[in-house]
Structures are given as C-alpha cells and as structure tokens.
N, C-alpha and C positions, 0 to 999 in steps of 0.2 A: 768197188774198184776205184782206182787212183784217176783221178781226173785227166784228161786228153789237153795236151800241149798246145794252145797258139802260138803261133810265132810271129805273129800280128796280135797286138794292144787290138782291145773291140776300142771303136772310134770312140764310146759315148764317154770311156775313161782316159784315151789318149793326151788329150790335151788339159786334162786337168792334174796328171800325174808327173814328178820329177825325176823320178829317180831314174836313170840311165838305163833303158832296156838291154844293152849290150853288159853291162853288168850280170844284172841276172840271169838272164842265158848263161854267160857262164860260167855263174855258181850250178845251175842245172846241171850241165855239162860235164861239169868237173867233181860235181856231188851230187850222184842221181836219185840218192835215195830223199833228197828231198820233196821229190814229185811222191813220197809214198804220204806227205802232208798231205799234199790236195787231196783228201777224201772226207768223203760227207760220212763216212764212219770211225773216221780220227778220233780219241778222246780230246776234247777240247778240253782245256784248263776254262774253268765258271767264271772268275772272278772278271769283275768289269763290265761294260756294255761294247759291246762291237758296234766301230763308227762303219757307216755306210758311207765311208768317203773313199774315193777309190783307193788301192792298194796292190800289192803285187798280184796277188791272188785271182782280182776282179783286171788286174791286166793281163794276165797270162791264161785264166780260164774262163772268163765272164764270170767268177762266184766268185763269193768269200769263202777262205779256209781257214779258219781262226789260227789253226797252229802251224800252216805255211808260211803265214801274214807274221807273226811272232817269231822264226827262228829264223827268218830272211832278215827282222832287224837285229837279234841278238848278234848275227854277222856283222850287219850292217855297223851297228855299235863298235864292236872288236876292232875294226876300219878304223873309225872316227877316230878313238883311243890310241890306236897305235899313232896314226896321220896327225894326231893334233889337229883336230876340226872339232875346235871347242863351241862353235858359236854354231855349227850344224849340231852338234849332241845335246846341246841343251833348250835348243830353239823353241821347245812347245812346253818349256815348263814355268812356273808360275815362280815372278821375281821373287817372294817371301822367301824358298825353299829352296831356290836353284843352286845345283852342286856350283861351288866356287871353282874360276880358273885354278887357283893351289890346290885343290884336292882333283883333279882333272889331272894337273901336269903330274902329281903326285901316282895316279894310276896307269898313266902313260909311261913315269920310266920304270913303273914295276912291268908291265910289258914289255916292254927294252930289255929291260933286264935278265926276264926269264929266257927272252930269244934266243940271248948272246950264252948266259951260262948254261942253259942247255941245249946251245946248238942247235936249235928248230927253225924252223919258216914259220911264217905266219897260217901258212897251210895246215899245220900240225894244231892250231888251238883251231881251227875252223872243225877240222876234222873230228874236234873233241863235241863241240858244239853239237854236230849234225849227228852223229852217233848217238849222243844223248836224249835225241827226239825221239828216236827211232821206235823207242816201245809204244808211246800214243799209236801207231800205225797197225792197223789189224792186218795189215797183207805181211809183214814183216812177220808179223807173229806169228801168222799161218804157216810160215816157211819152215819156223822153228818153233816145234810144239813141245816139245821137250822142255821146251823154259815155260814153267806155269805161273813163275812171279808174276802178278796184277799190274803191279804201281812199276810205272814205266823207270825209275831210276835203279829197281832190285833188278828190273826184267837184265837193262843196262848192262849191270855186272854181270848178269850170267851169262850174258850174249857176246861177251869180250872174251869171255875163257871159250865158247865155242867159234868163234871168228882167229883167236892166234893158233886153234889148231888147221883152220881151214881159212884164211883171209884172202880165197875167192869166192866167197859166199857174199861179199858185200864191197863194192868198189872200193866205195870212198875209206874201209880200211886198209885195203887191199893196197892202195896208193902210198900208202906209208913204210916206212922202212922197220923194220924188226926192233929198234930201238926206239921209235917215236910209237910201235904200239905197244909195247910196253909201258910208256913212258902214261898213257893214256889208260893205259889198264890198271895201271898202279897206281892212278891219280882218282878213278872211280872207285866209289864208293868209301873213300875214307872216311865221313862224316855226311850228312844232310846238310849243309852248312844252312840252308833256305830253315830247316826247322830250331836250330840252336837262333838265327836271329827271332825267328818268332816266340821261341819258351815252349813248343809244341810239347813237350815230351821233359824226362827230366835226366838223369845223368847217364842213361843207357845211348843218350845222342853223341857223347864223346867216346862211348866202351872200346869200340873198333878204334880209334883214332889211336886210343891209351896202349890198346895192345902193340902195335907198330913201333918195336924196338929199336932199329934203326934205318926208321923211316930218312930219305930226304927231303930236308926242308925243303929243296929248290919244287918237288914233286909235290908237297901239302901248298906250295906259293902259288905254283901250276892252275893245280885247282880252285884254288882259292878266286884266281884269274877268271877263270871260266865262267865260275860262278855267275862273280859281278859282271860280268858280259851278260850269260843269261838273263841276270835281275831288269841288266840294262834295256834289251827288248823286251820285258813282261808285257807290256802294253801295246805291242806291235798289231795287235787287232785294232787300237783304238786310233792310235797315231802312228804312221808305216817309217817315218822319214825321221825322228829323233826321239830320245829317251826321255819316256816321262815318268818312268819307275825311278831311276837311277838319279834321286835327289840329293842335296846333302845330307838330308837326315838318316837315307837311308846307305850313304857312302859312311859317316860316322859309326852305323849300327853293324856294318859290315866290317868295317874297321876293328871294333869291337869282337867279333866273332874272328876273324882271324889272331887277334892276341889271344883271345880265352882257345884257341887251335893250339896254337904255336904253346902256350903254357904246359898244353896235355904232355907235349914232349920232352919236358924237364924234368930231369930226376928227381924224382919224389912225387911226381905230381900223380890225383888220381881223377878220374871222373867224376866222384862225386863232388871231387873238393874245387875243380874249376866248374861246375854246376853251379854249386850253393855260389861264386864268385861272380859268373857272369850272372846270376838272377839276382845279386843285390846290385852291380851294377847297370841294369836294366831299369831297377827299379829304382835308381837314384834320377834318372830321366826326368821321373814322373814326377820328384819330390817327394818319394814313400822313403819310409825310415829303415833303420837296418834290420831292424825286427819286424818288417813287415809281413803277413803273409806270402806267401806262392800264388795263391791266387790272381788277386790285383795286377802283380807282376806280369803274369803270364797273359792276362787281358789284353794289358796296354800294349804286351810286347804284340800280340796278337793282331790289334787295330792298330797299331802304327801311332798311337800316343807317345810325345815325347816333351813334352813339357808337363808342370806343376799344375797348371791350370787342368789340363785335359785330365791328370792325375787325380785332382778335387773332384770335378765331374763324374767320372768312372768309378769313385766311392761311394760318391751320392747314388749313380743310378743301381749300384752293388745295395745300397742298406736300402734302397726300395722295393728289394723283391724277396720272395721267399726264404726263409733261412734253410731249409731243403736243397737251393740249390748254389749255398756262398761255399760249399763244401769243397776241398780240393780236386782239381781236374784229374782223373785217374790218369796214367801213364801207363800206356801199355807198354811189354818187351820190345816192339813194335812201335816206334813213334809215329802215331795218327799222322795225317795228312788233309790238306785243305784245310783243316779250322778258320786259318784268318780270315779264307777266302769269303766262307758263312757269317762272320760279323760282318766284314767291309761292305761287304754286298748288301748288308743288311742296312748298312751306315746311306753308303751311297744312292740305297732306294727309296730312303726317308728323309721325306721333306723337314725344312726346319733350321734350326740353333744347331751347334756342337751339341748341346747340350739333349737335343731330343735324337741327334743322331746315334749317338754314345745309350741312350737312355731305352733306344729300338732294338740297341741292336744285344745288348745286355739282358732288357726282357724275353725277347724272341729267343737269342741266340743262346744263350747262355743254358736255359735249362734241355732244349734239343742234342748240343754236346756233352751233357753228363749224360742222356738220354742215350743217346749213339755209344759213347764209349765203356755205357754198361752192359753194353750186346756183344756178346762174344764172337769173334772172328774163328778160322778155320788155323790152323798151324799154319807158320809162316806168311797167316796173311794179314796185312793193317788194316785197319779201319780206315778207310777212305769219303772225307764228308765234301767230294768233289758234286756230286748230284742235289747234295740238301746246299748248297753254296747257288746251285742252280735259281733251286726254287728259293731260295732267300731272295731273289730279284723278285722274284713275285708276291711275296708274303704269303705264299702257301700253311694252310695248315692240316694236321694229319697225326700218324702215328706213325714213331720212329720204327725204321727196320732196317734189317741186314744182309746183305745178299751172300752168296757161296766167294762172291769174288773183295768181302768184304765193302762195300762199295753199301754208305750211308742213305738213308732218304726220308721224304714222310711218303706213308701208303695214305691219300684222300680218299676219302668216301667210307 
C-alpha cells in the first residue's frame, strides 16, 4: 500500500532539508497520484546508489521512495528551466562537465516556446511527467488489469487510450482539457528517446516515429521537452534539490537524438538510414572511425563514454575478453531496457582508474547481456535488465534468467 501522508516534516529531517514544504503539498494536492510513488513495492529504477540524505520522501513519510524522490525533482527541474534558476539547477554537478549557461538558456526558450505555440500552462508538461511514472506503481496497475505491458513507459501508452475514454479514472488527467490530453497522448510513445541516446536497440527504435506521417513537430519538440526534464531528475534519489544527470554531455547527446528525431520526419528518410547516422555519430564521440563496428559504439553510448581517450580504453578492455562475446548485441523487435543501467552500476562499484572501471564493467557486463538477450521473452514483452543492474552493485554471480514478465537476473546458488 501507498505510504500514509505527514503533514509535519519528522524533526530529525526538518532542519536539514530546503526545499519549501508548501511546495510540495501542493504538487500532492494538485497531482495525487503521486502518493501512489510512495510504496515500498514501486519498481525502482537500479541505477545508482540512493543517498541517505534527507529528501522529500524521508520529509513527508519518514522513508525513502526512490521513485517519489526522483519524479518530485524531474518537476522540480521543469521549475528551474522554465524560471531560469541556473545556478539552483546545476548546483551539485561536477565543474569539468557542468551543463553551460548557453545550453540552459538554450532549453529554457525551447520551453517558452512550446508553451506559447501550443497554448499550454506549465501544468500540462507537469501533468506529462506525473502520468508517465504511473506504471512503476502496483496500485495503479491493479486498478487496471487489462493493461498487461510490464515496462511502465508501454503500460503508459495503453493507460492514456483507457483514461480519454474515461478521464475520471485518474485526477491528474482528468484536470486537463481534451486538447492538452491529446496533446499528451500523442506525444507518448513516439520513440524511447532514453534508448536511441544510449544505442539500446537498433532501427526498430525510430520504426513508430518513421510511420507518423504528419506528425507535429511542435508534439515530437513536446516530448522531446519532457524527456530532458525526465533525464534532468534521474538522480533525484541521490541529490533531491538539483540535477546531476542533466550535464553538458548529456544535453549534447540529447541534442543529438532530437536531430536524428526530427530527421526521421523528412521525406525520404527511413529508420534504418537515420540508425546507421546517429550510430556513426555517436561513435565519432569516441574517436572510432566510420567503419567501425556496432559494437563499441553501442558500449560507449551505453556507459556514457564521450571522449577518444575513454574510446582507446573501451577497445582495450573489448580485445581483453573472449571473442565469444565481441559478437554483436542482438536487437530484439522490442528494444531491451536498463542495459546501461548494468555497466554503470558496474563502473560505479569498481574501485580504481577509468581504466579498471571501463575494464569491470566490460568483463562482467558485457557477457550477462548477450547472456540475457538470448533468452527469449513472451510476445510483446522486452527484456528488461532492470534486476541484473541491481545486483551489478553487488557483483553478484549466477546464472542468467527470465521471468514471464521478462524481467532479467542471475539465479545464485
């Protein structure tokens, strides 16, 4: 069940937390389905370590909820962005990497912009955000069992075609006007944009986008918007109060993936052919050549490599392991899900150099996901390596398996 409301901070988080409790009240308030986060049976996203520093979660419930804590700052972000509160948005990120003021004002007035030409409030991308959680939440699910998608962004779609026939089944759509749920429904599920920046999959990630004949651009820019909001709190478990996902490197690579978007929509264009496009420009990042393999490519895009150096490393720790497993990533019809989350976790939990991080996570990681993505899923359902991403914090070992729900792991013992 959904955690029980304070409306009193416990004292021992009060005085070390900033963020305006009248705030969040009333996003609760005014978006209730947020309280269906607070549950200890939410699917939490793996990646990362959750800081024990207080947060909304441990003010409003005395716990953490990884993915309360995470969709209160993806809002929180969307704020800052719009408001121009560049020096709260970037506040905990590391100088080497920090998104620049130009590329900040640069996403500020594509927010401006989307408001004015289509007519919304800021309510309306809030409203996109909070919606989009919704599948991680097992009470939501329950409600509607008819939708048996897994991976909470398919569940997503299907839950938006039974919410415009009944939008009082769920407040916070229900608050919307018939044109701004549209506008929402037709902005979901165009693309994975999160798996095209990572190389998850290969030109079945633009197929739907390709079909959309006369898609609006203003509705692919929409989303697109969302997104980087999303990306922007990823880390909302770890830091509550400013984005530490949402770097320059990762506003460049996003960058990126909105052009290789917007390409799909030109005549002539096909999926394969903005595929093969963004994967040599991904791999030019790296300093790989234009005849590189897929492979490499899809690594580095993977682990968040974005320089030549990291690119040298990442061959190296590739020609040190099996030739069994340099073999290309299969693509399922279904683009996998979590991959990166199983390297980075893997990086992050290895002491050491770049070089032994990259070289850990390569060993480990690398043969588990051909591992996983040769286990066949059920119809309609992806491969999900959100549980083996878990135990990558751990260095667990085991044997790979599959569940009915798709949903990856190693079985120990």
């Amino acid at each position: 069940m959904a955690a029980a409301l304070y409306f009193l901070p416990p004292p021992s988080t009060e005085a070390h937390f900033t963020i305006d409790q009248s705030w969040e009240a009333r996003l609760l308030q005014t978006y209730p389905e947020l309280l269906h986060l607070a549950d200890d049976q939410a699917v939490n996203t793996q990646e990362g370590f959750a800081s024990h520093e207080p947060s909304p979660s441990t003010r409003f419930f005395g716990k953490k909820y990884i993915e309360f804590d995470r969709t209160l700052l993806t809002i929180r972000c969307l704020e800052m962005i719009l408001a121009g509160k560049y020096q709260e948005f970037v506040a905990g990120q590391e100088s080497h990497d920090q998104l620049t003021l130009k590329s900040f004002l640069e996403l500020k007035a594509l927010g401006e912009k989307l408001l004015a030409d289509l007519q919304i409030s800021k309510d309306v991308m809030i409203a996109a955000l909070v919606l989009g959680d919704m599948g991680k939440c097992p009470e939501i699910r329950q409600k509607f069992p008819e939708i048996k998608e897994p991976d909470h962004d398919d569940f997503e779609r299907e839950w938006l075609k039974v919410l415009w026939s009944n939008p009082a089944l769920c407040k916070t759509y229900e608050r919307l006007q018939p044109r701004e749920r549209e506008l929402i429904g037709n902005a979901s599920g165009l693309a994975h944009f999160g798996h095209i920046f990572h190389q998850e999959g290969g030109p079945e990630m633009f197929a739907h986008l390709a079909s959309q004949q006369n898609l609006d651009v203003n509705v692919l820019n929409f989303a697109l918007f969302i997104q980087r909001c999303d990306v922007a709190g990823a880390r909302g478990h770890v830091n509550p109060t400013s984005s530490l996902a949402f770097t320059q490197k990762v506003y460049d690579g996003y960058m990126a993936v909105a052009d290789a978007c917007l390409a799909v929509l030109k005549e002539g264009a096909t999926a394969e052919s903005i595929y093969q496009a963004a994967l040599r420009t991904r791999g030019a990042l790296c300093g790989f050549q234009e005849d590189e393999a897929a492979l490499p490519i899809r690594l580095a895009a993977m682990m968040r490599l974005t320089t030549p150096e990291e690119g040298a490393l990442l061959k190296e720790a590739l020609g040190q392991i099996s030739q069994e497993y340099k073999q290309p990533l299969p693509c399922p019809p279904l683009t996998a899900t979590y991959m990166p989350a199983v390297l980075v976790n893997k990086m992050e939990a290895t002491q050491g150099s770049p070089a032994d991080k990259i070289k850990a996570a390569v060993q480990w990681g690398l043969p588990l996901l051909q591992a996983g993505l040769a286990l066949e899923c059920p119809d309609g359902v992806r491969h999900c390596f959100n549980e083996l991403a878990r135990q990558a914090k751990e260095g667990a070992e085991g044997t790979v398996v599959v569940d009915s729900n798709g949903n990856i792991s190693l079985k120990i013992g």
